[in-house]
Each structure stands twice: as C-alpha cells, then as structure tokens.
C-alpha positions in Angstrom: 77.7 142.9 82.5 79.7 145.6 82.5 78.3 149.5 81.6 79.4 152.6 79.9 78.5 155.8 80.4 76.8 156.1 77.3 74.5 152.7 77.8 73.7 154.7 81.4 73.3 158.1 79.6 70.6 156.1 77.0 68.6 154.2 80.0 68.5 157.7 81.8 67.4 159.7 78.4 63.7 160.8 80.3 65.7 162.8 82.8 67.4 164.7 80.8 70.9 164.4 81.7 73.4 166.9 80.7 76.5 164.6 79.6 80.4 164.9 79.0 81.0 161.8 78.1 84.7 161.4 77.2 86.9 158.1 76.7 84.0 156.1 77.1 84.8 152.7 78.1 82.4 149.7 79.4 84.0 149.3 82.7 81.3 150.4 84.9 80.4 147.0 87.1 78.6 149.1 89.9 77.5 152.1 91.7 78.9 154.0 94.3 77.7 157.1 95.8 80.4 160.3 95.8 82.3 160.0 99.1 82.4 163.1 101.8 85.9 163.6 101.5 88.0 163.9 98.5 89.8 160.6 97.2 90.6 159.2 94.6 87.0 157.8 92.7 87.7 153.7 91.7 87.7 153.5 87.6 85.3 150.1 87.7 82.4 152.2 89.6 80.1 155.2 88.6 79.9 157.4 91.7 76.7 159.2 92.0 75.5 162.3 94.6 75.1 165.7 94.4 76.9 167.7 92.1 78.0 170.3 95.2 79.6 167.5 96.9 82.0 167.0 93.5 82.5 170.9 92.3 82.0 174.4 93.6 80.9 175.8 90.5 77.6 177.7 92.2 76.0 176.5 88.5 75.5 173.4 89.4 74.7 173.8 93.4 71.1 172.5 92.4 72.0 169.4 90.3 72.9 165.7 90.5 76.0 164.4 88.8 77.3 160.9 88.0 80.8 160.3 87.6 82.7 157.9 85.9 86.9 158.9 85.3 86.8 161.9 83.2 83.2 161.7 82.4 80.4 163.5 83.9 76.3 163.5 83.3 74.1 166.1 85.1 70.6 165.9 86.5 68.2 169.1 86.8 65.0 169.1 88.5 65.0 165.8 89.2 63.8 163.9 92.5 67.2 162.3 94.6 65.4 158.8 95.0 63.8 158.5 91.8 67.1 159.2 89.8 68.8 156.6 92.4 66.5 153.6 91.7 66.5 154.6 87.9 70.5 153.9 88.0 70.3 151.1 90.0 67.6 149.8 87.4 70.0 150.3 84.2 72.3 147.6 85.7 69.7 145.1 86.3 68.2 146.6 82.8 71.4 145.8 80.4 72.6 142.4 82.6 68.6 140.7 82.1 69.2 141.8 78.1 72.2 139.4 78.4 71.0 137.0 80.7 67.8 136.5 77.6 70.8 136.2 75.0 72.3 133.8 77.1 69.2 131.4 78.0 68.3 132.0 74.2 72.2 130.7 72.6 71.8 127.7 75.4 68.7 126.3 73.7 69.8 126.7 70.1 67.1 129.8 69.4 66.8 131.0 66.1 69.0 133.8 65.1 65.8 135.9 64.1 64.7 135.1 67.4 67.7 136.4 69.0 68.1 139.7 66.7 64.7 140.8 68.0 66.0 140.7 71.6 69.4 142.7 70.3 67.2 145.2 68.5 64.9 145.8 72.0 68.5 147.7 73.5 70.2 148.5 70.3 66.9 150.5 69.0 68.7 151.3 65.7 68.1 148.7 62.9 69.8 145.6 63.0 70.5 142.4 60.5 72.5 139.6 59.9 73.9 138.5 56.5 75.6 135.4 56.0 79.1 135.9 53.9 77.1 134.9 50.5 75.5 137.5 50.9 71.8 136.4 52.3 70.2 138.4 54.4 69.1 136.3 57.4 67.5 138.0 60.3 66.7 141.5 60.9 64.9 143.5 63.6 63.1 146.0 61.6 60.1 143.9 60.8 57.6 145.3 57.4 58.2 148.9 58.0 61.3 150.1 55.6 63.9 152.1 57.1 64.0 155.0 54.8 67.8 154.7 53.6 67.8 153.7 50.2 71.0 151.1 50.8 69.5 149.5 53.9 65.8 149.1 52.4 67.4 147.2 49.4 69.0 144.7 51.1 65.6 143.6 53.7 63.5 143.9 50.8 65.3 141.8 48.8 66.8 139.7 51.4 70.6 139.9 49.7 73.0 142.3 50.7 73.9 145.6 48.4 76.1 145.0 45.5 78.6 147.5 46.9 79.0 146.0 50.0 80.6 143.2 48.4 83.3 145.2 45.8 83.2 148.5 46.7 86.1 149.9 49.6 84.9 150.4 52.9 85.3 153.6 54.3 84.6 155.3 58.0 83.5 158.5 58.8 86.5 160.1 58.4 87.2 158.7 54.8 89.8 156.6 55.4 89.6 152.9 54.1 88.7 150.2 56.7 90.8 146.9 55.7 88.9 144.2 57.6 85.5 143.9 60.0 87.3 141.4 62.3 87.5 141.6 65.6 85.8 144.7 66.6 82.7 146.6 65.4 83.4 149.6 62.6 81.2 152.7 61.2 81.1 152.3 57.8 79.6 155.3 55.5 76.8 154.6 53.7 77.1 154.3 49.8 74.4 157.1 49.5 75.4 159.9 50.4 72.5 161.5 52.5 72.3 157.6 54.5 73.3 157.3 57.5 76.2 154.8 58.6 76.4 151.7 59.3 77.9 149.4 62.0 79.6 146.4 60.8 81.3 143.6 62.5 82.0 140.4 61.2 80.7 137.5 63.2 83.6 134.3 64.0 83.3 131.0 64.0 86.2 129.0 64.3 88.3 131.9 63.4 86.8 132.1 60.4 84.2 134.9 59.1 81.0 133.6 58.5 78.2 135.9 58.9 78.2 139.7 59.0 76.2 142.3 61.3 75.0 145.8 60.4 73.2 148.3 62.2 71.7 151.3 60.6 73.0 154.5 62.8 69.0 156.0 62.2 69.6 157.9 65.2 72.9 158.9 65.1 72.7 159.6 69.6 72.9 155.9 69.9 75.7 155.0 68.1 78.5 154.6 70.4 76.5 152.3 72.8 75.6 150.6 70.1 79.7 150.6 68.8 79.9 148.7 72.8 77.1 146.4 72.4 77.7 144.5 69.0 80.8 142.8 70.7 78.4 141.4 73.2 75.7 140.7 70.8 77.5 138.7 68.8 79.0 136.4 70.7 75.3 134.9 71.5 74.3 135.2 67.6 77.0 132.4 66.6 74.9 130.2 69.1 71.9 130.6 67.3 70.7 127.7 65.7 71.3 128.7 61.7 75.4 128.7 62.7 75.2 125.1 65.1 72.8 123.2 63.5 73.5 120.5 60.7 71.0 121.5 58.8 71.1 125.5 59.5 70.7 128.1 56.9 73.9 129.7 57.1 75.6 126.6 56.6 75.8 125.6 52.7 76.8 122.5 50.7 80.2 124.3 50.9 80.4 122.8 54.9 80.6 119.2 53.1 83.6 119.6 51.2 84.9 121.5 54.8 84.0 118.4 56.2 86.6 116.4 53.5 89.1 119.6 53.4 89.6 118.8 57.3 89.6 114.9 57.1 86.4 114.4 58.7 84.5 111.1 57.3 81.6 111.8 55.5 78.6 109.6 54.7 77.0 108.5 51.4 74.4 111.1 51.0 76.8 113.8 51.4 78.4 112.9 48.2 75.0 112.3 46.5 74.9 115.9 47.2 77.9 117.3 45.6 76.7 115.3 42.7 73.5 116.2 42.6 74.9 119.6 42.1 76.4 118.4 38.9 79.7 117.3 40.1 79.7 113.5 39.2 82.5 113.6 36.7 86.6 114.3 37.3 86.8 117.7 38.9 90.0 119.5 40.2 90.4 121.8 43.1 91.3 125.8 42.2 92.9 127.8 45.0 92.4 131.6 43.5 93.9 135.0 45.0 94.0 138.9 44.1 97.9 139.2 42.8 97.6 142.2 45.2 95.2 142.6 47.6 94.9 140.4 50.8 91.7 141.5 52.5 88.8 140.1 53.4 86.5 142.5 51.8 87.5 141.7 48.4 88.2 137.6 49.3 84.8 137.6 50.0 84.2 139.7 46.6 86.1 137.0 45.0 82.7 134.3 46.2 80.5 136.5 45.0 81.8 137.0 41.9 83.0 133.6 41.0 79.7 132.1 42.1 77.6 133.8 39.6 80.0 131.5 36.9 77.8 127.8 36.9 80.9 126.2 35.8 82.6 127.3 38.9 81.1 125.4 42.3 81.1 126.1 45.8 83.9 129.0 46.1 84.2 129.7 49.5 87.0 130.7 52.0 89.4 128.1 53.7 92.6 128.4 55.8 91.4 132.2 54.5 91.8 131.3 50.7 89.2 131.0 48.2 88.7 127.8 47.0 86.5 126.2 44.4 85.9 123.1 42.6 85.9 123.1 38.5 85.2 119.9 36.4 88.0 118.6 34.7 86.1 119.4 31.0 85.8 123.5 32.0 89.1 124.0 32.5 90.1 124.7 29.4 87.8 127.6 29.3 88.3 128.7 33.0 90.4 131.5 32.1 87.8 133.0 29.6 84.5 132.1 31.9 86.9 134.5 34.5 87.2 137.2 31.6 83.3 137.9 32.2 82.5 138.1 35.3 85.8 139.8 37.3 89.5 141.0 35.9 91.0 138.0 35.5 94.3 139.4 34.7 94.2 140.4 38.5 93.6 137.1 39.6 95.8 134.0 40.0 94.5 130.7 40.0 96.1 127.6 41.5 94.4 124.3 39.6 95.2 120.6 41.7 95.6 117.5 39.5 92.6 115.8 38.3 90.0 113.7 40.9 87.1 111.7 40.9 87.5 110.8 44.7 86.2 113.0 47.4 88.7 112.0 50.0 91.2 113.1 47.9 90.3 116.7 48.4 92.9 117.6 51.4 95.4 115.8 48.3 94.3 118.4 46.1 93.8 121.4 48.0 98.1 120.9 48.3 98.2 120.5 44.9 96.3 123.5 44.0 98.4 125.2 46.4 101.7 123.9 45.5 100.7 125.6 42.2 99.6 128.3 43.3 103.0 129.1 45.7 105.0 128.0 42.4 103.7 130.6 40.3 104.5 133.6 42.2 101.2 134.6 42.3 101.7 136.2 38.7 98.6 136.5 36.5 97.5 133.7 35.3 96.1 129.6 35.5 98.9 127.3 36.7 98.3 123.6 37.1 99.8 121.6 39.7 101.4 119.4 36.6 103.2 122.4 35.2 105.6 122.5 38.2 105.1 119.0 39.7 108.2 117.6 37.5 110.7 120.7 38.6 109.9 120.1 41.6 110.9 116.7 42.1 114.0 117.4 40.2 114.5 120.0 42.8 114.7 117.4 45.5 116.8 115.3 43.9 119.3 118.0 44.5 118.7 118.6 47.6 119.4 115.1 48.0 122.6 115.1 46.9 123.6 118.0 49.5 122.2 116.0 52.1 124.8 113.3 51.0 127.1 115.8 51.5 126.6 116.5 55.0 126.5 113.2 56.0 128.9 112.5 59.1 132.5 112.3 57.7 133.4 109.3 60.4 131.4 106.9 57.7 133.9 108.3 54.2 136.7 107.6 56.7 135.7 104.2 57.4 135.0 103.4 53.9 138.4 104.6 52.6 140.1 102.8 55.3 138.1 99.4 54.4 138.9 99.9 50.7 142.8 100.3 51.5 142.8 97.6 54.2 140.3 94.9 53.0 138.2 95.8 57.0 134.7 96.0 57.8 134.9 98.5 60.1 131.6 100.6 58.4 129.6 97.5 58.0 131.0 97.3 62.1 129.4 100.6 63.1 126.4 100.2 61.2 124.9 97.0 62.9 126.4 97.9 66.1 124.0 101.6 65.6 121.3 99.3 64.5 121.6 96.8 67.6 121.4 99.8 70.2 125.1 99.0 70.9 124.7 95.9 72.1 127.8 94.7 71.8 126.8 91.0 71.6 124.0 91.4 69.3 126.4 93.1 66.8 129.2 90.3 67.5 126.5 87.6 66.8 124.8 89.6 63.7 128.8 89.7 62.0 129.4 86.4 63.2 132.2 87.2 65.1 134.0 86.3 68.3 133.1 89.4 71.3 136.6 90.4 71.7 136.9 91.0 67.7 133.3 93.6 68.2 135.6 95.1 71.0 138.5 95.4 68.7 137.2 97.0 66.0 135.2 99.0 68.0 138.6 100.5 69.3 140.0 101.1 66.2 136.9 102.7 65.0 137.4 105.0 67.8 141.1 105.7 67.3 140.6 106.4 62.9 137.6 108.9 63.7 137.9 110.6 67.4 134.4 108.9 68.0 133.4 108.3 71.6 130.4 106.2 70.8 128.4 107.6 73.6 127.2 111.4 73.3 123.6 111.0 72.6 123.6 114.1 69.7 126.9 112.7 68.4 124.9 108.9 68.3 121.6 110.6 66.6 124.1 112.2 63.6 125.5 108.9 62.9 122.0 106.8 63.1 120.8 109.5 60.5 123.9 109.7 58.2 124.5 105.6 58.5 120.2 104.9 57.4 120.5 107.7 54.5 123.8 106.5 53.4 122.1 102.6 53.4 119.4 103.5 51.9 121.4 105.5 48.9 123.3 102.0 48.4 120.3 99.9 48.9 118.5 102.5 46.0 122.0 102.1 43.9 122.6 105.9 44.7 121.7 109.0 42.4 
C-alpha cells in the first residue's frame, strides 16, 4: 500500500514531529535513508536521517527529518533507532489495515464488520448510507458524536433531510456537482459542525451507497481525504452490496433484473405484486427540466417515494425511473403537485403493461416520450407521439427511395421502352451470388442469353459487376426497391 506523508505524520503523532507537509500525495512505497552526497531524492521513497545531513540551518543540527519531494517532518529529542523502527512499523501498520479489508471483502463480511476496521485508521466517525437514504453501518458505536447533523442520522438510522435536497458545498463555498469518483469535504448544514467527507460508493458504474466521515478532528482530515478511496473499494465487497438477499439491495434490483433482460423466476413477480402491483402499470422515466446531477436525481427517489401511488423509483442508465398503475395516472400530475415542483419536472409515461418482460419495451417507450417532449414541463405519454412518429418514417422512407442506385430507374425505363428484362436480369443474378448459371436457370434462359444481357446491362449503366462496395449498393437498393413493389409501394 502506498503512503503519504500525512498517514506517516498520524502514525508518528507520539513523537512530535514538526511537519511541512505540502502537495501531499500517497506515493510513498518505501524508506530510504538520506544519502551522503547530494542527489537527486527518488519521488516513490521517503528518505530519512539526520536533519544536518539535508540542511545547514544550525536550527536544526540536533533533529531528525524525513523527506518526501517538497515535504519535510522533524524530530526533536528523539532516540535514532526508536524513530527508525517506528517508520518502518507505519508501512507494515497501514498495508496489515488493507490486508484485513482484503481477507474481510474475500469472505463476504458484513459491511458493519468492515466499517469498524476502516474506523480503527480513519479515527474520525464513519458510516454508510445506502442511496435511499438508510443508514447502514457506522463506526461510532452508542456514544453520539456531538454534531447535531451527524447525531440525527445514527440515531435515527436515515440520512438528514438536507443531504438529500439541499446543494452541496465545500469549504470554500463553492457548489460540489457530484460525489463520484473521488472523496469531497462537504460543510456541515449547521454551522458550528464540522465537515464531512463524502464519496459515493460504485457498483457497476452506478451510485449505490454513500460514505461520510465526520472531520471531529479536523488534523486528520487529509489522510482521511487519501484513505476513503481505498476503503471503499473493499466496502462494495461486503456482503449487503453481493449478496441476493443483502440489505442494500431493494425490490428495485428485480425490475433491474427485467430492465437488463435477465430471466427472473416466479416468486420475483409474486413480489412486485405483493407490493400492490397486480394490475396494468406503465413505466415513467422522470427528469429535472434543468438540472442533471446526481444530488438532486437522487432527490428525485426520495421525494417520489414518499407518493404510495408511485413504486420503486430508482436510478437506471442514470435516470429515474418508476412504475405507476395504469388507474393513477390520471392523477400523477397532481400526486407530483404535493410532494416536489412538478412544473420542474418532466415525466416520460410508456404504454400500458401487465407483463413484466415487457419492461425493457416500456422503459423505450417511456423514453421515446420522454426525448419527444423536449423535456418541457409536463406528463407525455408514449401514445401522444407514437403516431407522428411513424408518420415520420414513412418519410424518411420515401428519401430512402430516392437514393436508391440510379442503374435500377435506368433499367426500368429501358425495359418499359424496349419490352426487356434487363432489371428482373440483375436482380436474380444479385440474388444467386452471380452465378451465372443459377440466374440463367432461375429466368429459364439459355447461358449465352445471361451473358448477353449481362453485357448490355453493363454497357446502359457503366456497371462493372465486380467492386464489392459498388455490389453492396445494388443488393441494398435492388431488396428495398422489391420489397416497395412486393408492399405495393407508399
């Protein structure tokens, strides 16, 4: 595992050390004492010696240093070997923390499980919500950590109201768009509280939990800004995020399972009904007619799932989704009116169902509608455009007539002058691979008359009958232009 100077700073805090830490990076893979002469120091080490061997400031002729780029920590008072082994012991210290994370995500441990062992090095206190909001796991045990935002949520074991609609802002005041990716400090919604770290946790590219750590002590929280990366790509191990039956994953992971394709047995489907969902139902596909984040997507859930006409909203393909029985739709725009803006909100609705299977039909639907509107204000079904649509392409039809290869109009004006059947020639010969008996045979004609009008096919259009893109055009243009006369055309 690689170390910062910071993490090394922490494990070192009963000696003292007197740190300039700057860029802090986790590169550090090893230690290195200072060399005699000067040369350049490797950036993947931390070199460590005597603080006269690296400066001639007489202020520090007494004191140890380590060094790592720019970054320096100094050592008073201290004895040589004893600070040694105490730096060779953070390595081992940080790579065993992993090395339990590890051997804990191989055997499917439970996630509460595996917060306490993140909690042992991060120190500040940790939890895990899942994106509805449900407070999972945390590390802080009965004792309340005296911030008024953090307390609510382990008390109550949901996370605070404002963390699902509210912006998120950093230290600086500026808004954070999106937890994915990398670990940010968010300020608290109290003003006194102390900030909190907050990363969302991926699976399959897709958010599904979220972490926080309360910055209590304030000294720890860039090594803790280094560490949540690491963290959490053990938590999604854990067994509420891989097991069937975990606690993270919801009813909504069925209709995932149908979204996708996947085959789902019997009892799943007893189980969306059980939920009240026996009768026709179609698919909605909502969005914010302005905002794309994720913090206010996942707003969106919250919200719509405190409507019990509205089930299972949840995000797919990063869009929230939900399914609404066929007899509520009438009243879906005002059961939106109570609980969020609707006139910020526009809702694609798929055609009506009654068959599970159906649902990656209807998830197009819904978003067919939903693309048709122009994401204006507003319910759209996928009905209301479903007739324009088709009309459209019929239209488009009739330009792809018009780009047909113009070798076939020339054969058929020269057959309607001449009484020939020089396009009814081309076409079986295309269809026969060229095989130039196979066509003679199909027209019931002697060889040498195939070869003949062959010829003259090539002499009316400037046809060679053997470029491989110029013999792709024609299959295309002779089946569409077929088909049109086998349909009776537009």
């Amino acid at each position: 595992m690689k170390l910062s100077m910071s993490m090394l700073a922490r494990y070192l805090k009963d000696y003292k050390p007197d740190c300039a830490i700057i860029n802090d990076e986790t590169t550090i893979r090893g230690l290195r004492f200072l060399p005699e002469e000067e040369q350049k120091l490797a950036p993947e080490y931390v070199y460590f010696g005597y603080a006269r061997q690296f400066l001639s400031d007489p202020r520090y002729a007494d004191a140890y240093i380590a060094v790592h780029k720019k970054s320096r920590m100094f050592f008073w008072r201290c004895d040589y070997e004893e600070l040694l082994n105490a730096l060779l012991s953070a390595f081992d210290y940080y790579t065993d923390w992993e090395r339990r994370l590890l051997d804990a995500a191989a055997r499917g441990a439970s996630l509460q499980e595996m917060v306490h062992i993140g909690g042992e090095v991060m120190e500040n206190p940790l939890r895990v919500g899942s994106v509805d909001g449900e407070i999972v796991a945390d590390s802080g045990g009965e004792e309340p950590a005296g911030d008024p935002y953090w307390d609510f949520s382990i008390q109550r074991k949901i996370l605070h109201p404002s963390i699902l609609y509210d912006p998120f802002y950093d230290s600086e005041g500026k808004t954070v768009e999106d937890l994915t990716g990398e670990p940010q400090l968010i300020r608290n919604v109290y003003d006194k509280g102390a900030p909190v770290i907050m990363m969302y946790l991926m699976q399959d590219k897709e958010a599904v939990a979220c972490i926080g750590i309360l910055q209590k002590n304030p000294k720890l929280t860039q090594m803790n800004l280094q560490l949540v990366p690491v963290l959490g790509q053990y938590l999604i191990r854990s067994e509420e995020f891989v097991s069937s039956n975990g606690r993270i994953k919801s009813s909504e992971s069925i209709l995932k399972g149908f979204l996708v394709g996947r085959q789902q047995n019997a009892q799943a489907v007893r189980h969306l009904e059980h939920k009240g969902l026996k009768d026709s139902w179609r698919l909605a596909v909502f969005c914010h007619v302005t905002r794309e984040d994720q913090v206010q997507k996942h707003a969106l859930v919250r919200s719509l799932k405190t409507i019990p006409q509205i089930y299972f909203p949840f995000l797919y393909e990063n869009e929230v989704v939900a399914v609404i029985k066929e007899a509520d739709c009438t009243e879906l725009k005002y059961l939106l009116e109570r609980e969020i803006k609707s006139g910020t909100v526009c809702v694609g609705l798929s055609m009506t169902a009654a068959d599970w299977n159906l649902l990656p039909v209807s998830y197009r639907q819904a978003h067919f509608a939903l693309e048709r509107s122009g994401k204006k204000p507003g319910i759209y079904r996928c009905e209301d455009f479903a007739f324009g649509y088709l009309r459209e392409i019929f239209r488009a039809q009739e330009l792809t007539m018009s780009l047909l290869h113009p070798s076939l109009d020339i054969l058929e004006r020269y057959d309607s002058e001449n009484h020939t059947q020089l396009r009814k020639t081309l076409s079986v010969y295309l269809r026969t691979e060229r095989n130039l008996l196979k066509a003679a045979e199909s027209l019931n004609v002697h060889r040498n008359t195939m070869k003949y009008r062959l010829q003259r096919i090539r002499e009316l259009t400037g046809l060679t009958l053997s470029d491989e893109e110029e013999l792709a055009y024609l299959r295309m243009s002779d089946w569409l232009s077929m088909y049109q006369c086998e349909k009776g055309g537009l």
